[in-house]
N, C-alpha and C positions, 0 to 999 in steps of 0.2 A: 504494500500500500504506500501509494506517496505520502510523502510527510515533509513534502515544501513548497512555498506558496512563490508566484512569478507574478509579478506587476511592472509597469513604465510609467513614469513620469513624463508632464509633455515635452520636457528639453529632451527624452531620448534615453537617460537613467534606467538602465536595468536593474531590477532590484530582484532580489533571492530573499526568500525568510524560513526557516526552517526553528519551529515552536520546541523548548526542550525544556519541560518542568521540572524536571529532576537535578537539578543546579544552579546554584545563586549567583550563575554569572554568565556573559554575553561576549559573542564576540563578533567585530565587524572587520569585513574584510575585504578593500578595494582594489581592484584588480581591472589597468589601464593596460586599453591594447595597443600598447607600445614596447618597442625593445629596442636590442640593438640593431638590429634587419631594419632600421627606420634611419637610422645614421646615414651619416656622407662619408665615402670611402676617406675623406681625409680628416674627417670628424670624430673616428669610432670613441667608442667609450664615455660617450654625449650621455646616451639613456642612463648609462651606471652613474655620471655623477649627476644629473637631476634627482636620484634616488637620494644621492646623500643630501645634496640641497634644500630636501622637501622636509629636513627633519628641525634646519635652520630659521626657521620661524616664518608665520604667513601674514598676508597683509593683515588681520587683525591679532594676530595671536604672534609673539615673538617669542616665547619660549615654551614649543609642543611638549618636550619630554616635561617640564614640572608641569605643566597643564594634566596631564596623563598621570603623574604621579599624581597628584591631590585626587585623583579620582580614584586612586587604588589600584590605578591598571596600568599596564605596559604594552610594550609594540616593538615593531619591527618591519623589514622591508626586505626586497630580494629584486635583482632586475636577471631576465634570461634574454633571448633572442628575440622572445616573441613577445613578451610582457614583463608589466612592472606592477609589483602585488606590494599593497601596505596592508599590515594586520594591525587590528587592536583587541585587548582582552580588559576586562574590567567588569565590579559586581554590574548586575542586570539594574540595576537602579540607576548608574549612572552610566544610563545606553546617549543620553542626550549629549556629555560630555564627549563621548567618541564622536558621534555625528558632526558636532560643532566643528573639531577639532581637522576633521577630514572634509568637512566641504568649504572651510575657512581655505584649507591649502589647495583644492580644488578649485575656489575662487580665483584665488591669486598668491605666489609666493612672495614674500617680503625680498625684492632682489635686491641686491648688495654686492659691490664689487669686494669687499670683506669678507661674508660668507663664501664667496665664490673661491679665492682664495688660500681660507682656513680647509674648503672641502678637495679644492683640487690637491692640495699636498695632503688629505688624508688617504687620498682615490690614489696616487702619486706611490705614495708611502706602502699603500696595499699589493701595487701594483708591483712593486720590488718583492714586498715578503712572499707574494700568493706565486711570481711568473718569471722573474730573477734569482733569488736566492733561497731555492727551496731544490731540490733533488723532483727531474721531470715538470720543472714548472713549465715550460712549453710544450709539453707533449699533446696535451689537445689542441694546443695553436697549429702544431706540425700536422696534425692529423687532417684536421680541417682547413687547414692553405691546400691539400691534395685530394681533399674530397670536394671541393667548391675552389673551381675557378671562376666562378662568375656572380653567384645568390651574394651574397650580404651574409650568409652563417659561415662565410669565410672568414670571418672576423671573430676575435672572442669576445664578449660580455665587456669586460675592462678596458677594452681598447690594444689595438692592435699594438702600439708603441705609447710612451711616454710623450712622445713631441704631439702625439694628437690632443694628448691631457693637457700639455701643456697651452695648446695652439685657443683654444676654448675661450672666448668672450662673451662678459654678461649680454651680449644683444645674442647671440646664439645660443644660452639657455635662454631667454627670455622666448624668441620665435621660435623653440623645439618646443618650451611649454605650451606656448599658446596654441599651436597646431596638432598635437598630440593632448594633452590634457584637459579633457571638454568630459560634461555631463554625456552625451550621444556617444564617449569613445570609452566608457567605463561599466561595469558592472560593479553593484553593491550589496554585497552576502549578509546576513545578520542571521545566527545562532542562538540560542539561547533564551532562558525563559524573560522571555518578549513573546506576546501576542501580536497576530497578523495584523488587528489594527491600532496597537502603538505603534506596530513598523512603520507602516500604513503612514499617519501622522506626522509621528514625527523625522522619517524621509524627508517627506513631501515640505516639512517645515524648513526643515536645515539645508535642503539641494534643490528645493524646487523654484530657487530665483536664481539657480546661475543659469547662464542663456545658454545655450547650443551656440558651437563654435564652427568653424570650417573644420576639416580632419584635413591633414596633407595627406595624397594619394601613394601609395606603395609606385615607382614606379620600374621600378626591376624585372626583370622576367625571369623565369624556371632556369636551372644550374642543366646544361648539357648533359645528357646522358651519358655516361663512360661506356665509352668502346671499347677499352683494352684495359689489362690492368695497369695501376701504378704503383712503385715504393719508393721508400727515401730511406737511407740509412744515417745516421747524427750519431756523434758521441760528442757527450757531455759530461758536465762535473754530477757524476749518480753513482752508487755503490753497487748498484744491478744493472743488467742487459731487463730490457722491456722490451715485448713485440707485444704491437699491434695489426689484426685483419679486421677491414670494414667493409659494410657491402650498404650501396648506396640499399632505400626502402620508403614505404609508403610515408603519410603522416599520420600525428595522429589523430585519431578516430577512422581512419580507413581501416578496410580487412588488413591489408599490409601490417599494419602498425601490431591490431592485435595476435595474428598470427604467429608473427616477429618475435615481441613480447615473449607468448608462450615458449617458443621455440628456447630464447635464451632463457627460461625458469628452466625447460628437461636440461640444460646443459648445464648451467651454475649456483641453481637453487637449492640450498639445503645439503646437508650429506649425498642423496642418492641422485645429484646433479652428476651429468657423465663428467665432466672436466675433476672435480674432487678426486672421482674412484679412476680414471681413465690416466688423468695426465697427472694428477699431486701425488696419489699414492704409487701408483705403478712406473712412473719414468721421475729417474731422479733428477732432470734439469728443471723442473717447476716449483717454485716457492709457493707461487698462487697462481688461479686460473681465472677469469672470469667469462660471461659473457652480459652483454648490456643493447637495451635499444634506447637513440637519443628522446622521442617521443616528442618533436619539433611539430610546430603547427603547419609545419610544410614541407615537404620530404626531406627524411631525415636519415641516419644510418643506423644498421646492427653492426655490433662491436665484437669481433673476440680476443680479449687479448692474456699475456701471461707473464709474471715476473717471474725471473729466471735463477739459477744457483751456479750456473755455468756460463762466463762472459766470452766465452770464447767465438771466433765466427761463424763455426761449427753449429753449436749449440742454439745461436739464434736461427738460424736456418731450419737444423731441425726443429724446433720449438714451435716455428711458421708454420711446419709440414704437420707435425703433428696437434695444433688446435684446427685446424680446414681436416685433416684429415678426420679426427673426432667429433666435429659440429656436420660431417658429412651421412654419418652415419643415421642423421635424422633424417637423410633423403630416402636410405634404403628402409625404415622401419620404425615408427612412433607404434607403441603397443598403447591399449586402451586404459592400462592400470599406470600405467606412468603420465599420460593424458589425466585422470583422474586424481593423480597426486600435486600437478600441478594448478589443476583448477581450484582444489582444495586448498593449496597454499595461499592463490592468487584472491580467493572468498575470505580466508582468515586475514591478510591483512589488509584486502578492504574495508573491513566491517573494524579492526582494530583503530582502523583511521578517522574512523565515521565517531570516534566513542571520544575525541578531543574535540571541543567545541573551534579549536582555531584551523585543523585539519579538514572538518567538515564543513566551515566557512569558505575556506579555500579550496576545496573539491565543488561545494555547488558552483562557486562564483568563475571557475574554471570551466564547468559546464557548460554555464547559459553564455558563457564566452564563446566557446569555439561552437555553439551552437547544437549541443548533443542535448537528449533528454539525460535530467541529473540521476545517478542510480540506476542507468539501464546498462553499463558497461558490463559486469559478470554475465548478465543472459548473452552480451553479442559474446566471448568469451563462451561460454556454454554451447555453442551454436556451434563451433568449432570442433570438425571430426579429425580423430588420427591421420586417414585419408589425406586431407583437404590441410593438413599440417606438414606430412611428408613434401606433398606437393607445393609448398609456403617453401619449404629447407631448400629446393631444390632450384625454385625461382630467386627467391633472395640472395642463396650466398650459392652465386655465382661466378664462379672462378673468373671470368673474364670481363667482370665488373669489382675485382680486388682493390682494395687501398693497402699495403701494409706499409708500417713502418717500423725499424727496428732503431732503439734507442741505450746504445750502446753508450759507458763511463771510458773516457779519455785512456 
């Protein structure tokens, strides 16, 4: 049975509410469809620091976090490719303080060439510990310069380089807010024991005067199909050899996506994941194994990749041969009881997810986003035969659509 209510305000505000009595607290959670894929090749890392800007006070409110604090609640934000999500948590009493707090900075931020400043050396600052000075901090940069020569997910989140962060002036956040940051370009989730028509109210009280804005249009087109495989091999300052194999895939909410998905749970889910019993225990050059799908709102990749015990050029090579060779094996045969274990897995932490009020804000508000009914993803997953999986392994990871990269220590 559904158990959450969908409304529009007239500027264009999607609103989510899902009613939970059993908790004295709420949570809201706004989710703007913007990311990095909305950048200018020589701008990236734009959408990550609006993220931090948005926390430096707005046109009526100049200091969000103690506002937040007197209310008892706290928050946080996250920017990916595709979007930028602020959450807030706090008792359900004071839902009105969230609200204020998030359509103030929806209004307008308080711009400053001060704040701008303070955020770009913290963006700056992260951008060293998180992509410079960490072991493998460019490895998904490398991956994705080779998987996209042309989308915009060529890029990572942060920003491609330092000089873009740096390059960044308040009239360019100011014209990224305005043309991205609009009532018509957001969804607004609310959890928590709140009634549909307090939602209802007090929404419509707190965002129902900010106008609808222009959106800027996406204008990029689709990443070229890979013809042939590619690799890159780098050594860097790392204490392991890392290989990585990627195969370009749907997005998500297509069958691609969730086929994919499953495909990489039988392979690295749990103890009775083939890579654990296949490649960690039985050959001694794996440390670790995984596999992973990016779940991009626009085609995106399956990953498999493996940290290694042996750096030698040997050992990467074979390492390559044997994850393609062991994710292959899901062309030749997915039995119905390992089908069954992973849908089992993939139900248990859904429903685990659904039991946080900030989790389940952020699940619905992602739905009525990319436009899926909220809560129907297990049945498309269900839907899903052994068969009709095999035949997923065998279109996906396609040898002649390979990315790999091997990330050897100096």
């Amino acid at each position: 049975m559904k158990d959450y209510n969908l409304f529009t305000l007239d500027n264009g505000l999607r609103v989510v509410h899902s009613y939970d009595p059993m908790t004295a607290m709420v949570a809201v959670d706004v989710l703007y469809n913007v990311g990095s894929r909305d950048e200018r090749d020589d701008l990236t890392g734009l959408a990550h620091l609006l993220e931090h800007l948005m926390f430096g006070g707005s046109v009526n409110i100049p200091d969000y976090d103690a506002a937040i604090e007197r209310a008892g609640g706290s928050n946080n934000a996250w920017t990916s490719e595709d979007f930028t999500n602020y959450y807030d948590y706090a008792p359900a009493i004071n839902l009105d303080t969230l609200l204020w707090l998030e359509s103030d900075r929806m209004l307008s931020l308080a711009f400053s060439n001060e704040n701008l400043e303070v955020q770009r050396a913290v963006v700056i600052e992260e951008f060293k510990q998180t992509h410079l000075n960490t072991p493998y901090g460019d490895f998904g940069a490398l991956l994705r310069e080779q998987l996209y020569h042309v989308h915009p997910y060529r890029h990572i989140t942060i920003g491609s380089e330092i000089g873009h962060i740096e390059r960044i002036t308040l009239d360019d956040v100011k014209e990224f807010f305005y043309s991205h940051y609009a009532p018509n370009n957001a969804v607004v989730s609310v959890v928590g024991n709140v009634t549909l028509e307090e939602v209802r109210d007090k929404v419509n009280y707190w965002f129902g005067g900010i106008d609808r804005r222009p959106v800027a249009p996406r204008l990029y087109g689709p990443e070229p199909r890979i013809e042939a495989p590619r690799s890159l091999k780098v050594r860097r300052e790392c204490p392991s050899t890392r290989v990585a194999v990627a195969y370009p895939m749907g997005p998500w909410g297509s069958r691609d996506f969730y086929e994919g998905d499953l495909l990489t749970d039988l392979l690295a889910a749990g103890r009775s994941g083939l890579f654990r019993g296949e490649l960690v225990r039985d050959h001694g050059i794996f440390a670790q194994a995984d596999a992973s799908v990016s779940g991009h709102a626009e085609p995106g990749y399956l990953m498999l990749q493996g940290l290694l015990t042996d750096n030698s050029d040997e050992a990467a090579s074979r390492a390559v041969e044997l994850l393609t060779e062991t994710a292959s094996r899901l062309k030749e045969h997915v039995g119905a009881s390992e089908l069954g274990r992973a849908l089992a897995g993939k139900e248990c932490q859904m429903e685990f997810g659904r039991t946080m009020l900030i989790n389940r804000a952020e699940q619905l508000a992602e739905a009525v986003m990319k436009g899926v009914e909220p809560d129907s993803e297990m049945e498309l997953y269900r839907a899903i035969t052994p068969g009709e999986l095999q035949a997923a392994a065998t279109r996906i990871m396609d040898p002649s659509h390979a990315v790999t990269l091997i990330y050897q220590p100096r």
